[in-house]
C-alpha positions in Angstrom: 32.5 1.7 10.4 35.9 1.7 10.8 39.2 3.2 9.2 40.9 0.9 6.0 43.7 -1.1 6.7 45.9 -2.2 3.9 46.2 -6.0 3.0 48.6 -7.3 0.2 46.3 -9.1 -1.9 42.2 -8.5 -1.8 40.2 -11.3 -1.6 39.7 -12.7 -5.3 43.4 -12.0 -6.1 46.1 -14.4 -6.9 49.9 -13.3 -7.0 49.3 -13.6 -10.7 46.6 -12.2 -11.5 44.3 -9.5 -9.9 40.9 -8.2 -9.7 40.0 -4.8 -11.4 37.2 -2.7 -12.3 36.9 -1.5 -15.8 34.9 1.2 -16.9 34.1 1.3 -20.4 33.6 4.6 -22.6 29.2 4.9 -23.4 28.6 2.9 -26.0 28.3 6.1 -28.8 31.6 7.2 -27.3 33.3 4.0 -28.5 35.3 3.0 -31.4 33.6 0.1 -31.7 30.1 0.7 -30.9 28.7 -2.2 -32.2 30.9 -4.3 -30.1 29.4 -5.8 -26.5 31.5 -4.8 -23.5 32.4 -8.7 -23.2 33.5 -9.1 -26.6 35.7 -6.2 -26.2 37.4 -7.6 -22.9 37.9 -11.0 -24.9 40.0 -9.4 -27.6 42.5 -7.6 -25.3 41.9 -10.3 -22.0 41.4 -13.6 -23.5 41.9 -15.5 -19.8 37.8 -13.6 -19.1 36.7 -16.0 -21.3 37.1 -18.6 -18.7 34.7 -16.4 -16.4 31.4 -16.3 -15.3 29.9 -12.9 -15.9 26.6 -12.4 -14.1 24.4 -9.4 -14.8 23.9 -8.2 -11.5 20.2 -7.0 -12.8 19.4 -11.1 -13.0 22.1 -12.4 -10.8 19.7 -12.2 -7.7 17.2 -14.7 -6.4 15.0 -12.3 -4.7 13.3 -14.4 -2.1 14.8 -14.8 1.3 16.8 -17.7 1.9 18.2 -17.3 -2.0 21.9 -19.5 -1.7 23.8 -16.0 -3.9 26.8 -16.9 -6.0 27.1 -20.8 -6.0 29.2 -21.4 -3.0 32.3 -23.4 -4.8 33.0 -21.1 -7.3 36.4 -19.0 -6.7 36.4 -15.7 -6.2 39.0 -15.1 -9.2 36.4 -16.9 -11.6 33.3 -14.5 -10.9 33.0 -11.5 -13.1 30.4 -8.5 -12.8 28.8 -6.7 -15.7 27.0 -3.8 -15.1 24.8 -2.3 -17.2 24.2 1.5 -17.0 24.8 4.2 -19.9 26.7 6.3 -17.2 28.1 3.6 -15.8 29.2 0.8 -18.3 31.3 -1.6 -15.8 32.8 -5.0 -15.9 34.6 -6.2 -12.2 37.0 -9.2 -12.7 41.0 -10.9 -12.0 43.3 -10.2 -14.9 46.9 -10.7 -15.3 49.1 -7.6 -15.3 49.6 -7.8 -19.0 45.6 -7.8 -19.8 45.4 -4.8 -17.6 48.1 -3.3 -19.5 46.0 -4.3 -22.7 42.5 -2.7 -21.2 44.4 0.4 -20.7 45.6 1.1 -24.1 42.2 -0.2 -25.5 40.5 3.2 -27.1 36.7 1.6 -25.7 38.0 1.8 -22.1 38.1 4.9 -20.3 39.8 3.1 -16.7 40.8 1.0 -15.3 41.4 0.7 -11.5 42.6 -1.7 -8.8 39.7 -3.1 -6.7 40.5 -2.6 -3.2 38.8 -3.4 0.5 36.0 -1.8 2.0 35.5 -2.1 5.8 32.7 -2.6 8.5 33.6 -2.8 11.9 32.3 -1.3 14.8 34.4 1.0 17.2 34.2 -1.7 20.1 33.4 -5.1 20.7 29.7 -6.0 20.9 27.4 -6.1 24.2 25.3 -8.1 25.4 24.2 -6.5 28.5 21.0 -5.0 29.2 19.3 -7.1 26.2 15.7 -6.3 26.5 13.2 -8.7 28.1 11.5 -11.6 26.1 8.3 -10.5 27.5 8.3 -6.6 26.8 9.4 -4.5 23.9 12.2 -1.5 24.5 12.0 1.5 22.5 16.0 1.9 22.2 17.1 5.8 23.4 18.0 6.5 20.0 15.2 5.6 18.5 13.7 8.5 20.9 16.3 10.6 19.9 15.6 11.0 16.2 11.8 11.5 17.4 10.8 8.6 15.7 7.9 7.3 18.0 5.5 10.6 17.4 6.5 10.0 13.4 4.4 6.6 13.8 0.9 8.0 13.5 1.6 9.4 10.2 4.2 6.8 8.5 5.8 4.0 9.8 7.7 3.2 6.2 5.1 0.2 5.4 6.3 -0.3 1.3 9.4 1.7 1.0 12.1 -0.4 0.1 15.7 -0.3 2.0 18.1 -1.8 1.2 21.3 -2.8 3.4 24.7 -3.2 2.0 26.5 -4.8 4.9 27.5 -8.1 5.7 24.0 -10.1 5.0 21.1 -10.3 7.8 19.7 -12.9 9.6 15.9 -12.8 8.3 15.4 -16.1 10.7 15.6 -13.2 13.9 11.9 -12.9 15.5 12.3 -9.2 15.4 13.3 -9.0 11.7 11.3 -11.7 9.5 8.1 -9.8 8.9 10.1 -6.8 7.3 12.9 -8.5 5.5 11.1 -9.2 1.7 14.7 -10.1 0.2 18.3 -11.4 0.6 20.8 -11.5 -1.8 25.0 -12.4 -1.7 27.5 -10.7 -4.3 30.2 -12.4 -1.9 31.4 -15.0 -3.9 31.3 -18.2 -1.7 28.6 -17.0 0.8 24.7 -16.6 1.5 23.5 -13.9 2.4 23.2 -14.7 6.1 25.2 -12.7 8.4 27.6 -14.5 9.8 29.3 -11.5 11.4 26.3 -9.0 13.6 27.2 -6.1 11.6 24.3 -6.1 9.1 21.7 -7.5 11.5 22.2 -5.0 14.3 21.9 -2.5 11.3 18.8 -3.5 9.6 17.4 -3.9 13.6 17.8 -0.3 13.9 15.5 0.5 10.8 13.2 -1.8 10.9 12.6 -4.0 13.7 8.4 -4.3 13.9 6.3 -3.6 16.8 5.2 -6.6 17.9 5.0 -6.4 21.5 8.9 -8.2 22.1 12.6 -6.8 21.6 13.5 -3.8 20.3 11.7 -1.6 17.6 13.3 0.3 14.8 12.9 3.8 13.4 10.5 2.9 10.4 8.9 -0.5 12.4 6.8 -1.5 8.6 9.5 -1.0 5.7 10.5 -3.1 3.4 14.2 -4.2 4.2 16.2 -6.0 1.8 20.0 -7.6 2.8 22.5 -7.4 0.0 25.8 -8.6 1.1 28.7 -6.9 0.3 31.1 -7.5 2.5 32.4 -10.9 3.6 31.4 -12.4 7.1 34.9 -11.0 8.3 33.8 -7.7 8.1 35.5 -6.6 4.5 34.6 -7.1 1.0 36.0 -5.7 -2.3 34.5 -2.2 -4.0 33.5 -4.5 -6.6 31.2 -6.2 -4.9 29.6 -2.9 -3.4 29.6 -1.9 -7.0 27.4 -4.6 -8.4 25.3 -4.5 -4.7 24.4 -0.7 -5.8 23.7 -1.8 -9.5 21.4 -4.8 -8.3 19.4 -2.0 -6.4 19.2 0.2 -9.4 17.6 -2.7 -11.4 15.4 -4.1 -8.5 14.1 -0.2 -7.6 15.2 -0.1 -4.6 14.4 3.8 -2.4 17.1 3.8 0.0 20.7 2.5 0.0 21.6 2.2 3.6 25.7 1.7 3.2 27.5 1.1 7.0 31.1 0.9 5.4 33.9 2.6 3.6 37.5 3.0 3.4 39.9 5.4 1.7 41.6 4.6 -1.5 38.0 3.8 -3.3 38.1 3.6 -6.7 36.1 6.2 -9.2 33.8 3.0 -10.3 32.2 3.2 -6.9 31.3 7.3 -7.1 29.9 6.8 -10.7 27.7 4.0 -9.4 26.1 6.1 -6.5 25.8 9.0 -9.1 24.2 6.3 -10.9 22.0 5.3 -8.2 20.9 9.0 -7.1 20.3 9.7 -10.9 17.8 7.1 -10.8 16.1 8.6 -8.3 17.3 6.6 -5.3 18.3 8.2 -1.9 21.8 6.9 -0.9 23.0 7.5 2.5 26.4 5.9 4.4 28.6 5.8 7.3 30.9 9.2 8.0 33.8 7.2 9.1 35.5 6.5 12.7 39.4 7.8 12.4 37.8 10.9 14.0 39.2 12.7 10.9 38.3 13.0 7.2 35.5 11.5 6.0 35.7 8.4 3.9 34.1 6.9 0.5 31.1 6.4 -0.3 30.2 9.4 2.3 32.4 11.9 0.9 30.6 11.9 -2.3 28.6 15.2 -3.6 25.3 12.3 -4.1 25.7 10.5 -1.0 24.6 11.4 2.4 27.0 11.0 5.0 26.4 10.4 8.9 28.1 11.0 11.6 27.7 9.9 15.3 26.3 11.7 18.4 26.0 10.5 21.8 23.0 10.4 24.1 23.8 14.1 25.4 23.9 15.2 21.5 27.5 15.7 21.5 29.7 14.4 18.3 31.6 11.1 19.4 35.4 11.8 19.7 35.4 8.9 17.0 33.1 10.2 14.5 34.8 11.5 11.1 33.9 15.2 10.5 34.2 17.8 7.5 32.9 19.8 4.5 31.2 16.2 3.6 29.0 15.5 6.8 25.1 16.1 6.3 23.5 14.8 8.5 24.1 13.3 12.5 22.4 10.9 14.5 23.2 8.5 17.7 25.8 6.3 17.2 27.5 5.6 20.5 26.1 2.6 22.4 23.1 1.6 20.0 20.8 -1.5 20.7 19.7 -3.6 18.1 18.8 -6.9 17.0 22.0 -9.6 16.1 21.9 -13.0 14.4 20.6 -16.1 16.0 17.5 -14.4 18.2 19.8 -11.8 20.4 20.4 -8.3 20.9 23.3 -6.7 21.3 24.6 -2.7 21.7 27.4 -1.1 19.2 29.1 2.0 18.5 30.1 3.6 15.2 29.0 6.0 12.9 27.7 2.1 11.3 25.3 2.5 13.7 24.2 5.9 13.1 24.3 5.7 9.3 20.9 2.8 9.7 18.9 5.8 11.7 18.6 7.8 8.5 17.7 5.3 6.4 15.0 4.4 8.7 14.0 8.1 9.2 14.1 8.4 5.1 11.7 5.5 4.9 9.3 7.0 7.6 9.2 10.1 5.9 8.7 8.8 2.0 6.0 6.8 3.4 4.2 10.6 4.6 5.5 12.2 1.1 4.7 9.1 -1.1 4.5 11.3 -4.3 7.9 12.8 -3.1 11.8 12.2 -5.1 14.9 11.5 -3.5 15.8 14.8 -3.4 13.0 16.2 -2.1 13.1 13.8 0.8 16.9 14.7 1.2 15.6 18.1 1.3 13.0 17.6 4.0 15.8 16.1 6.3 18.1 18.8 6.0 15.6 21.8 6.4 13.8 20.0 9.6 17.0 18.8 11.6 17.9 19.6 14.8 20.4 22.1 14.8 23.4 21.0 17.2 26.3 22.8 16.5 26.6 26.7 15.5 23.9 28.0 13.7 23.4 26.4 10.8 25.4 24.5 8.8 28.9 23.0 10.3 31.5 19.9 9.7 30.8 17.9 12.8 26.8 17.7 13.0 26.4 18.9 9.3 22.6 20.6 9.5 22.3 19.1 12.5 20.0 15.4 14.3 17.6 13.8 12.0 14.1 14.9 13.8 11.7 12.1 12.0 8.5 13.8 13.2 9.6 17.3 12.2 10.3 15.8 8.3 7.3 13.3 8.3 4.9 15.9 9.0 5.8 19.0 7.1 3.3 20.6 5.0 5.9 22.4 2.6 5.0 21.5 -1.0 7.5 19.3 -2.6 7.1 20.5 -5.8 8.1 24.0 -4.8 11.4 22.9 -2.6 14.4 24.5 -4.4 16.9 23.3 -1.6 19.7 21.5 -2.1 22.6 21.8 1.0 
């Protein structure tokens, strides 16, 4: 993941008018509680009556291959409605004076410029030392996050992870079998990646055993690609927004997020409160300015990741603070990329898709077990790294997959919570 970098106008924006997420007051909370969240927005933005709103609950196809958002309509014409009591949001272009109308409206309680979320990795992608055709490599830090002795208790076979990146490419030999579903909230794109970020991601959780490539940390889970972010590597909060939503709807476990930025609006925190409330485990990126930790991770119900090298030493990129959680490798990764390949990258991106795979190993051991108790189970059973105990740059310290996937401690009893 790297840092934000401004741009003048977000994709979906014109000079004249520009996209914004509106958060409406719950429905007994309005003055008008009869009225639908669209027929509110009509009164005070009559120009959203040109739109097309999709629900982001039915908005999906959910088989692989599904085309997303029809590819010719503009950005500026797609609207979002979400759904959610605690998080009753509509994402969509306005003119200035409609967004000075939403404000002043007594059903709204904000509304916020969308801005750019980003996923890039720290350097440029290798291609050396791909592993052989006719063998299958183990990458290290798959061994590092003692994945491999995990196997013979859960290899994640039905937990469902889902990747908000740039799409995957479910064609990739060492990706098909797991990847159950594809969806684009990218308005003009499929959900294929057409930038590596996303498939070198979902490589690292889930590539299968089958005797070629490379193998991920939970080799049998259910992977599912929702693109949120453009092939150039950045796509709008809104977009992210309705992503989480769809995975709400479509019960989704784990949220695997390799992005972030800075200036994130508070749509995006009360959709992953939204998502944890529903009893899904949401884990992202620390960041890579090697300082403060961005958004999503920085949030109280998100889990965020920060990078270690092969010696178990924080990468001089890695973000760190009273935010980080959890560490795992991120510095020289191998993983699968689009059209057959593989390919090594750095970033806390890549470290961020180790969790989620542990996560899925380890709900597969506890299947009667809730987010939080799995969250808890990762925290109590890390590796320790830094000083003892807690601390901002390994926060409690290297996932250990085995450690969590095989402990005894009753989940019912667990009072934990870091």
């Amino acid at each position: 993941m790297a840092r934000a970098r401004k741009t003048p106008v977000a994709p979906g924006e014109t000079q004249s008018h520009r996209s914004v997420i509106v958060t409406f007051k719950p429905k007994d909370q309005r003055r008008n509680k009869s009225a639908d969240k669209l027929e509110i927005l009509a009164d005070s933005a009559p120009s959203c009556r040109s739109l097309s709103f999709y629900d982001v609950a039915g908005s999906a196809e959910f088989a692989v291959g599904a085309r997303g958002l029809p590819p010719s309509m503009p950005a500026d014409k797609v609207g979002y409605d979400v759904n959610l009591y605690e998080a009753p949001i509509v994402t969509l272009s306005l003119s200035d004076a409609e967004i000075k109308a939403l404000r002043d409206n007594p059903n709204i309680a904000k509304v916020e410029d969308d801005g750019l979320a980003y996923a890039l990795p720290v350097e440029d992608l290798l291609f050396e030392g791909q592993p052989s055709v006719q063998a299958e490599t183990v990458p290290f830090g798959i061994q590092q996050v003692k994945a491999p002795p995990s196997w013979g208790c859960s290899r994640g076979k039905g937990i469902k992870v889902a990747v908000l990146d740039t799409g995957i490419d479910w064609t990739h030999a060492d990706l098909s079998v797991n990847v159950k579903g594809a969806v684009s909230f990218v308005p003009g794109e499929t959900p294929m990646d057409g930038n590596n970020h996303g498939t070198h991601c979902a490589g690292t959780i889930a590539a299968p055993i089958n005797g070629v490539g490379v193998v991920g940390v939970a080799p049998e889970a259910s992977v599912y690609a929702v693109k949120v972010l453009a092939n150039n590597g950045s796509g709008n909060y809104s977009w992210i927004i309705a992503g989480i939503n769809w995975c709400i709807q479509n019960k989704m476990q784990i949220i695997s997020m390799s992005l972030g930025g800075d200036a994130a609006p508070a749509a995006l925190e009360a959709m992953c409160n939204a998502a944890h409330n529903a009893g899904l485990l949401v884990i992202a990126a620390a960041g890579n300015n090697g300082g403060a930790v961005g958004a999503p991770a920085r949030y109280r119900n998100v889990i965020a990741v920060s990078a270690i090298d092969s010696s178990n030493v924080i990468a001089p990129f890695s973000s760190r603070g009273p935010e980080i959680e959890l560490c795992a490798p991120g510095v020289q990764v191998l993983s699968t990329v689009p059209g057959g390949g593989y390919g090594t990258m750095s970033g806390t991106s890549m470290a961020c898709p180790h969790v989620a795979g542990a996560a899925a190993v380890i709900w597969g051991a506890h299947r009667f077990a809730n987010n939080l108790a799995i969250w808890n189970l990762m925290a109590r059973t890390a590796d320790n790294l830094g000083p003892p105990g807690w601390d901002q740059r390994y926060g409690y310290g290297r996932i250990d997959v085995d450690q969590a996937a095989g402990a005894m401690t009753p989940l019912a009893a667990v009072p934990f919570r870091p």
